[in-house]
N, C-alpha and C positions, 0 to 999 in steps of 0.2 A: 209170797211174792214170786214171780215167774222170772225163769233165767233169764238175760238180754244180753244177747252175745255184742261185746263191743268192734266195733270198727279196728281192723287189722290184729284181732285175736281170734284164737282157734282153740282148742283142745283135744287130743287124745286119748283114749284108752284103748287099752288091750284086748285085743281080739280073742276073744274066750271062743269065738266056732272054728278057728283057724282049723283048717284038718289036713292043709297040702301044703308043703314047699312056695307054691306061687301066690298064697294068701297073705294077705300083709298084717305084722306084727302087730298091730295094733289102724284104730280107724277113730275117726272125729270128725270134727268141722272145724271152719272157720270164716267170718267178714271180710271182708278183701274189696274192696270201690263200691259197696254196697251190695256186692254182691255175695251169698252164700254158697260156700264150697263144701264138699265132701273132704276130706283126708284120708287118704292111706298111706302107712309108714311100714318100710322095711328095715331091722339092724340088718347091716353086711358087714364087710370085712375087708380092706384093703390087701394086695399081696402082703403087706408089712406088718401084718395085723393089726393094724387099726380100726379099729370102728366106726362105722357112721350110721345116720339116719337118710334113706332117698324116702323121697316123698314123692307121690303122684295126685296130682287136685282134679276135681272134676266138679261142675257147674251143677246145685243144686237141682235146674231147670231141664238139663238134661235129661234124653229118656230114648231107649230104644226105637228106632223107625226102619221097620225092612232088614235087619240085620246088622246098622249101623248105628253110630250115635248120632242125633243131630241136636241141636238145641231149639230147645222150644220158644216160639216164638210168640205172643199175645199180640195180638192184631185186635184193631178198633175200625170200626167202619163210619167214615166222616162223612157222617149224613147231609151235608152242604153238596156233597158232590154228585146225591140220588139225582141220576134224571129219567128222562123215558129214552136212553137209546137201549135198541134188544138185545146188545149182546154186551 
């Protein structure tokens, strides 16, 4: 049987290509309003030495356009509205 990631769960693991500073400790997914997200997790470290977790999410659907992100959008074309004007 096939994983089925539940609504407002996610997972983690460990970023095994990590090879810079600026790559995150670890990467996953998660459900989130029906929507699937990417995960990246950083450990850092408070002045007081504490620990924590920042997390940064990004939208499955997402995807490079021109240099930037933009989200992708699936557009339908509502055939009620064809008529003959030309432009």
């Amino acid at each position: 049987m096939a994983y089925e990631m539940k609504e407002m769960t996610g997972s983690l693991f460990k970023n095994e290509r990590r090879e810079k500073d600026t790559h995150a400790h670890a990467k996953g997914s998660a459900l989130i309003g029906g929507v699937e997200y990417w995960i990246d997790a950083w450990t850092n470290e408070t002045k007081d030495g504490q620990k924590y977790q920042s997390l940064k999410f990004k939208a499955k659907n997402e995807r490079p356009v021109g240099g930037s992100m933009a989200t992708q959008v699936n557009t339908q074309v509502d055939h009620d509205l064809d008529d003959d004007v030309p432009f």
